[in-house]
C-alpha positions as CSV (number, residue, x, y, z in Angstrom):
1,X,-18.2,-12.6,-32.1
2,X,-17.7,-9.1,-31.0
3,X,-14.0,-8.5,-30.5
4,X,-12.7,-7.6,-26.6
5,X,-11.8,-3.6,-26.9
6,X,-8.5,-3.0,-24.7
7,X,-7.2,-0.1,-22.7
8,X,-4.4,0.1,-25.2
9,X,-6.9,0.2,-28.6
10,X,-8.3,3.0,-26.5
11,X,-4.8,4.5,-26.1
12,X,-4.2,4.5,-29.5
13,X,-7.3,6.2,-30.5
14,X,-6.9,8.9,-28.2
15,X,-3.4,9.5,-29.2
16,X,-4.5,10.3,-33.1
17,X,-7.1,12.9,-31.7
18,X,-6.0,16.7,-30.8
19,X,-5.6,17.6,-27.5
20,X,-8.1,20.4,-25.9
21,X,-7.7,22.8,-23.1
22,X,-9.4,25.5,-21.3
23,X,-7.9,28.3,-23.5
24,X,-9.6,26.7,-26.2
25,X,-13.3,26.5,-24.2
26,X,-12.8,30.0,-23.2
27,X,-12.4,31.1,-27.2
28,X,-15.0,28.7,-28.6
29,X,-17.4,26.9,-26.0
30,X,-19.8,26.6,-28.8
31,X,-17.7,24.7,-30.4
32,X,-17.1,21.8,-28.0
33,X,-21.0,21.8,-26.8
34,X,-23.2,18.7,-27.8
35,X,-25.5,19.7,-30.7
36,X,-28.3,18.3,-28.1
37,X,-27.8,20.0,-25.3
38,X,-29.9,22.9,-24.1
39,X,-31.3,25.5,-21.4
40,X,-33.7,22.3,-19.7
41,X,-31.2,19.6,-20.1
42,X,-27.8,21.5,-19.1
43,X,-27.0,24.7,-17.0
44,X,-23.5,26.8,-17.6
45,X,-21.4,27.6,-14.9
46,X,-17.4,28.5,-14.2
47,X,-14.6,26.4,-13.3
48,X,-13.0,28.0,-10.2
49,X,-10.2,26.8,-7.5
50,X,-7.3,28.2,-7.2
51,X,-4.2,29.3,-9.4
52,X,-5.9,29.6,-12.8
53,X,-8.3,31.9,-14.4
54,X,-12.1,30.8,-14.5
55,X,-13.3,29.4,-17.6
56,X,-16.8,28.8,-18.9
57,X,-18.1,25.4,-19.2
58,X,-21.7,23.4,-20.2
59,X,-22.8,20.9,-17.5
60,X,-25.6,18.1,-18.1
61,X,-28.1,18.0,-15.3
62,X,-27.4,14.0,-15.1
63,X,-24.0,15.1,-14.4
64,X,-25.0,16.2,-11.5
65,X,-26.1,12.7,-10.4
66,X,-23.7,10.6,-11.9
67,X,-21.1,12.3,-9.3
68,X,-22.3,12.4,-6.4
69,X,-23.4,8.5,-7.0
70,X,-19.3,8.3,-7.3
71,X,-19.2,10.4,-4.1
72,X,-20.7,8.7,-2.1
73,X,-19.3,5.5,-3.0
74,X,-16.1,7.0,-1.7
75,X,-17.5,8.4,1.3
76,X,-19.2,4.8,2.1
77,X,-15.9,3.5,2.5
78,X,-15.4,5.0,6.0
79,X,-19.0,3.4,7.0
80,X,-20.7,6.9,5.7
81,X,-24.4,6.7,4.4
82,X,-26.0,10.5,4.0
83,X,-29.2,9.4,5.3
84,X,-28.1,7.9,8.5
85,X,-25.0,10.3,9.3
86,X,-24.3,13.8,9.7
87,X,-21.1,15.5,8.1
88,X,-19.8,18.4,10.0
89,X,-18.8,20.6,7.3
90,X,-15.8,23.1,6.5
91,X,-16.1,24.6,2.9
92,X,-15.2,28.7,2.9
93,X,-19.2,29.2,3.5
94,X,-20.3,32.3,4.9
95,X,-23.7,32.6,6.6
96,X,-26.1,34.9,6.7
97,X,-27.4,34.5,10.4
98,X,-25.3,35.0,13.4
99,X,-24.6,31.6,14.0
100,X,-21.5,29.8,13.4
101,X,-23.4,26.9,12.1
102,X,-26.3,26.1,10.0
103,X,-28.0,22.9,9.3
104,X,-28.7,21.8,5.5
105,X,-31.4,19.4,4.9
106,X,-30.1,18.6,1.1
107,X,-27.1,17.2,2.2
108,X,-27.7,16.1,5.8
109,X,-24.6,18.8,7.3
110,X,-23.9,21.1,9.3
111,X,-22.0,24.1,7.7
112,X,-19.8,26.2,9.8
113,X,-19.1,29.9,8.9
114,X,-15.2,29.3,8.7
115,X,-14.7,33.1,7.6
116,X,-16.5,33.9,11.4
117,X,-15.2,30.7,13.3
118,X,-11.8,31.7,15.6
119,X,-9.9,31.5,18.6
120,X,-12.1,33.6,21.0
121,X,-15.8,32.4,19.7
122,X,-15.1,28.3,19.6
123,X,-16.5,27.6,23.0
124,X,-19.8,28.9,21.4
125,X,-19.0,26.6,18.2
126,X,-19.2,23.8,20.8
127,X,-22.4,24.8,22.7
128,X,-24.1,25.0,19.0
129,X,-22.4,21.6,18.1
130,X,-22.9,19.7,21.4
131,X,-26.6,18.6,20.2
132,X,-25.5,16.7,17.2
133,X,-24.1,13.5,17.1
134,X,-20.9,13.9,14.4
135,X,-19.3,11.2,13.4
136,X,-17.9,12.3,9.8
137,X,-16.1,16.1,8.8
138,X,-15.8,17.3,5.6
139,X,-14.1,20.1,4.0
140,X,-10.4,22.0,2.8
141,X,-7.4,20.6,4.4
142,X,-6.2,24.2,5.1
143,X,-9.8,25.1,7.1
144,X,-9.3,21.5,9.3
145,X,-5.9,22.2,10.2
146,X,-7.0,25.4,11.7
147,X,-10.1,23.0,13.3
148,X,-7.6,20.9,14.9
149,X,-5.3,23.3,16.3
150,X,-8.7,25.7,18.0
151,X,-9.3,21.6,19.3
152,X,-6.1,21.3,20.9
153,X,-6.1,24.8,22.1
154,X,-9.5,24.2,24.0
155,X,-9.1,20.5,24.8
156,X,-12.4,19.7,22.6
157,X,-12.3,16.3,21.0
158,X,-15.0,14.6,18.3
159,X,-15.2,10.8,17.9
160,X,-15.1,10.9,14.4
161,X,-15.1,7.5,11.7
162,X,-13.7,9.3,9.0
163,X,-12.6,12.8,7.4
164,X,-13.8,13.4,3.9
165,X,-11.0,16.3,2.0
166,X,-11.7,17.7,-0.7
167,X,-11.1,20.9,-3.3
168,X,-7.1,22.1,-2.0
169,X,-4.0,20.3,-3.0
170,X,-3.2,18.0,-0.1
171,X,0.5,17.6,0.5
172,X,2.4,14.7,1.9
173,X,2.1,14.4,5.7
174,X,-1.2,16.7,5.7
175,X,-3.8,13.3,5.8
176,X,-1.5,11.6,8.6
177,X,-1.3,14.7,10.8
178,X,-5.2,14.9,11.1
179,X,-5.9,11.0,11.3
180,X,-3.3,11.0,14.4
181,X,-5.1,13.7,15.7
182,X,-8.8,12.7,15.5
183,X,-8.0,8.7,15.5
184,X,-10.0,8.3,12.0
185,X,-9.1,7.0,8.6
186,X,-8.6,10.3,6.0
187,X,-10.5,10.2,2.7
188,X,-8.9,12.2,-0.3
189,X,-10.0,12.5,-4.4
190,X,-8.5,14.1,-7.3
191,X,-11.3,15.7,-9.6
192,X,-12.4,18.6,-11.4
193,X,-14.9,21.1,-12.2
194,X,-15.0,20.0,-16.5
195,X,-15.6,16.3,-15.0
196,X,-12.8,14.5,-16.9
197,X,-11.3,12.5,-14.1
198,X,-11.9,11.3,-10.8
199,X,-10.2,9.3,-8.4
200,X,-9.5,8.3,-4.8
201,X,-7.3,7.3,-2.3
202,X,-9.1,4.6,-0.2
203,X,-6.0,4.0,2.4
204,X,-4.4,7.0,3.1
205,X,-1.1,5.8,0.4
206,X,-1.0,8.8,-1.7
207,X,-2.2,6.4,-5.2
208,X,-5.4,7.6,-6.5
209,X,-7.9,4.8,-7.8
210,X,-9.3,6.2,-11.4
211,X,-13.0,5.4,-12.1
212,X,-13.0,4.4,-15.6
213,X,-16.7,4.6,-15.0
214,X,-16.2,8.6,-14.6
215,X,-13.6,9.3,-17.6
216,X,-10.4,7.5,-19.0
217,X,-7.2,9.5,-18.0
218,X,-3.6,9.9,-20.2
219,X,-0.4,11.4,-19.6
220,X,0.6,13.9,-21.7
221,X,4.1,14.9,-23.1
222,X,5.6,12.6,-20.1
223,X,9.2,12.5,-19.1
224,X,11.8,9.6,-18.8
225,X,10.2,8.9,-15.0
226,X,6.5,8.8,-16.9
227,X,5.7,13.1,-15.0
228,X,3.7,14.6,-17.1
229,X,0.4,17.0,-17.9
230,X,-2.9,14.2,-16.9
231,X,-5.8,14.6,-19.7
232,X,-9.1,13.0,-19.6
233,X,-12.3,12.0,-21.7
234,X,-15.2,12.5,-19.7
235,X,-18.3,9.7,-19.9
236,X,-20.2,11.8,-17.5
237,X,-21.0,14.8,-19.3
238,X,-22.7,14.5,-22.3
239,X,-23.4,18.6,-22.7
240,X,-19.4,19.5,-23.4
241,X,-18.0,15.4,-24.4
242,X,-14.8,16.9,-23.3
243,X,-11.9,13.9,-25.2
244,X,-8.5,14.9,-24.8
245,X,-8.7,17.6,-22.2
246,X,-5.7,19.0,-20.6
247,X,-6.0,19.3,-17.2
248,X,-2.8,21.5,-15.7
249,X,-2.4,19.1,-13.6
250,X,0.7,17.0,-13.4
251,X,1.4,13.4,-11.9
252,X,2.1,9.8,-13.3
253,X,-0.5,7.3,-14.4
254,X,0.4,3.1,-14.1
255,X,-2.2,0.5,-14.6
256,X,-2.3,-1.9,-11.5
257,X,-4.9,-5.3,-11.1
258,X,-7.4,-4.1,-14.0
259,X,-7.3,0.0,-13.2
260,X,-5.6,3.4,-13.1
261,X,-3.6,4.5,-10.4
262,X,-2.5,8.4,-10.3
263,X,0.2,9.1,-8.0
264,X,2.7,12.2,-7.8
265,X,-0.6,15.1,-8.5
266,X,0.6,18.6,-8.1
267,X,-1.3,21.3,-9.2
268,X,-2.3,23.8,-11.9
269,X,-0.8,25.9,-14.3
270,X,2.5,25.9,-13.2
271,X,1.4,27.2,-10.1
272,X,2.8,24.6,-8.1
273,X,6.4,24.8,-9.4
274,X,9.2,26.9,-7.9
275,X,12.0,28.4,-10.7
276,X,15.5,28.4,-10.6
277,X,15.5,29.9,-14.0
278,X,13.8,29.9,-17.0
279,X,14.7,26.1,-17.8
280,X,14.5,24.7,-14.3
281,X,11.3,23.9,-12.6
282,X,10.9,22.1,-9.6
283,X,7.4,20.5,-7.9
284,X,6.5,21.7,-5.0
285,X,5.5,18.4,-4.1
286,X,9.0,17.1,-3.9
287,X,10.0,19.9,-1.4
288,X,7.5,19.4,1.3
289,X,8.1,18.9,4.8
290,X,8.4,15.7,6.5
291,X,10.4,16.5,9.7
292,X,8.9,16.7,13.2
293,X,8.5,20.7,12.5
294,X,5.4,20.1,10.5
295,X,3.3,19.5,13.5
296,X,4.4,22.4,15.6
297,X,2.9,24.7,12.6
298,X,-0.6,25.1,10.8
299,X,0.1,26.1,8.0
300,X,3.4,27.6,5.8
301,X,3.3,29.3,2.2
302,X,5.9,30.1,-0.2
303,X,5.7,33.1,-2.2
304,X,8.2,33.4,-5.5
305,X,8.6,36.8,-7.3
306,X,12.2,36.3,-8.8
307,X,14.0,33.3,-10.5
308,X,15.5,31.7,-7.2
309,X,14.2,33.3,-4.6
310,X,11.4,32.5,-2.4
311,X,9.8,34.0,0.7
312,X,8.7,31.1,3.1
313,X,5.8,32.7,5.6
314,X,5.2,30.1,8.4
315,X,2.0,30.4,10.8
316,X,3.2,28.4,14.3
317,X,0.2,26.8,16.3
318,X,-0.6,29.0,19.3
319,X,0.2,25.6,21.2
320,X,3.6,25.2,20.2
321,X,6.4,25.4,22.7
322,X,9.1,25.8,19.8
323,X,11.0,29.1,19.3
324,X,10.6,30.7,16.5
325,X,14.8,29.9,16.2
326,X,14.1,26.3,16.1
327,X,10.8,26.6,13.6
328,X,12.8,28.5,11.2
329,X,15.8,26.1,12.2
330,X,13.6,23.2,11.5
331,X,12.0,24.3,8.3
332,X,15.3,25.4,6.9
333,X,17.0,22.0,7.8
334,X,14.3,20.3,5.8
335,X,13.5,22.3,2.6
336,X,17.6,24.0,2.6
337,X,18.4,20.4,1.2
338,X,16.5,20.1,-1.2
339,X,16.8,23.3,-2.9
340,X,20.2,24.2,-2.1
341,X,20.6,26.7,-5.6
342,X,18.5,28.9,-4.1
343,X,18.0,31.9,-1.8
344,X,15.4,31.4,0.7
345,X,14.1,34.0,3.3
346,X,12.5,32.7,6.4
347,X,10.0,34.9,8.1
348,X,7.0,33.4,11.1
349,X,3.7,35.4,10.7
350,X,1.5,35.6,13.6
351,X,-1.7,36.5,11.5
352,X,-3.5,34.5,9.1
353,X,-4.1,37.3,6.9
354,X,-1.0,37.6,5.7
355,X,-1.6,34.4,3.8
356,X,-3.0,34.7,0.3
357,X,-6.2,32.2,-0.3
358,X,-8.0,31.8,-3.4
359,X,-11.1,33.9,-4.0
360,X,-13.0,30.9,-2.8
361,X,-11.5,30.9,0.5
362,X,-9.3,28.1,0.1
363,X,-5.6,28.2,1.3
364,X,-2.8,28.6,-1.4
365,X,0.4,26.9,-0.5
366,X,1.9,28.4,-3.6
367,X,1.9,32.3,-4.4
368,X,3.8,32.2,-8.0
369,X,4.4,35.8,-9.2
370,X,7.1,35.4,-11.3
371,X,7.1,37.0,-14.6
372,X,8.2,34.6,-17.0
């Protein structure tokens, strides 16, 4: 009779292993590559995103498959089927015409040129848009909170069944803000480029569903709340069979009715922490905004170049009748608490530019330049 093989045994398999992390793909891919793969069965490519430097990895062409098969599983539970339903798109993509929008056959969307997209040129988005019938968006938090705020400004509305994020950290607050807005439910997923784990958030309550079918996820080094570093085993890519990988990532792992819930994700490489010193660290998770100010702002950014002190730029919606007195009063109220050690300088920026992105075009809520 073959024997039942538990979540635990695999526990304590993957305990007696070594760990491996990106430093260690950088100095020795070759190493980590399946003796099988090859030039027609696997491609190499770059991990990428924001706060980390880009590391060379080995990619199956199944792999390929195998996710978007996940993908779209998530996606179908807002009703979406890519066959049937367009997907207005915001992904940092650049076109080449003059249009603000481009249709793509492969995926059945319709890109818009976020780089070109503003202000002054949205009533022709919507004249280029008005043909269509959209019924799903997909794309970076930070690109649809600029979306919503040229809506508001214009008085344009889309009857949408769902909103599909991806790539950024979101932060608490950010899903509920745009599904109060368009009056659809908000899909989100934790994943990366090395294909270790993947999970969802089907309802919008911040616990992130793991597909065991995708990779099987640990906690490393975790504290006396269960915070630590998440590291996965990939069963997806059998061209770099990635076991132990560290991911940067942090957040807590329970097992709940058969699976893995992640909760508590903040993001990579230390990035996402603000210093008080060289043995105090805090998540920049635990220090977002909840108060009423949050929706009379697009976006804010903290910048940190010296243990405890941090430079908070905040862009205001065009549309917002507060002062910039009672935005700074608002925002201070709400983070002052909870870091009340440090020094924090307030400053409203009218231009977008003066917020750093990644070189992908993604928004950065975190700009860590401490030298540590």
């Amino acid at each position: 009779m073959r024997k039942q093989f538990l979540p635990s045994d695999s526990f304590r398999v993957l305990q007696d292993l070594p760990l491996v992390s990106s430093s260690d793909l950088s100095e020795n891919l070759e190493f980590y590559q399946s003796d099988t793969c090859n030039k027609n069965n696997s491609y190499l490519t770059s991990t990428g995103g924001t706060g980390r430097n880009p590391t060379s990895i080995r990619l199956s062409n199944s792999s390929f498959g195998i996710e978007w098969k996940h993908m779209h599983f998530i996606w179908g539970t807002c009703g979406y089927q890519r066959k049937q339903h367009l997907k207005l798109t915001f992904r940092g993509v650049r076109l080449r015409s003059k249009r603000l929008t481009q249709y793509n056959p492969l995926y059945n969307e319709l890109m818009v040129d976020s780089f070109r997209l503003t202000q002054a040129n949205f009533k022709t988005f919507i004249q280029e848009i008005a043909p269509y019938r959209i019924r799903f968006i997909h794309g970076y938090p930070s690109l649809l909170r600029e979306f919503m705020d040229m809506c508001t400004a214009h008085k344009f509305s889309l009857e949408l069944n769902g909103i599909f994020l991806g790539s950024e950290n979101i932060y608490p607050g950010e899903k509920e803000v745009l599904s109060d807005f368009f009056h659809c439910k908000v899909i989100a997923w934790y994943g990366q480029s090395e294909k270790v784990v993947l999970a969802y958030d089907p309802v919008m309550d911040n616990r992130y569903r793991v597909f065991t079918s995708y990779g099987y996820p640990r906690i490393i080094n975790p504290d006396l709340n269960g915070y630590g570093e998440i590291s996965g085993t990939t069963f997806v890519n059998p061209a770099l069979p990635l076991v132990n990988y560290c991911t940067g990532d942090y957040g807590k792992l329970q097992e709940f009715e058969g699976t893995f819930i992640l909760t508590e994700i903040t993001g990579r490489w230390g990035k996402d922490f603000v210093y008080l010193n060289k043995e105090k660290k805090i998540p920049t998770t635990s220090i977002n905004i909840h108060s009423a100010v949050q929706r009379e702002i697009l976006f804010y950014q903290i910048h940190q170049s010296e243990f405890g002190i941090l430079q908070i730029k905040i862009l205001p919606k065009r549309t917002t009748n507060w002062s910039e007195a009672e935005i700074i009063k608002g925002i201070e109220k709400d983070l002052g608490s909870k870091l009340p050690d440090f020094i924090i300088h307030y400053r409203i920026i009218d231009d977008e530019k003066e917020l750093v992105r990644s070189h992908r075009g993604k928004m950065i809520m975190m700009v860590q330049n401490l030298k540590q």
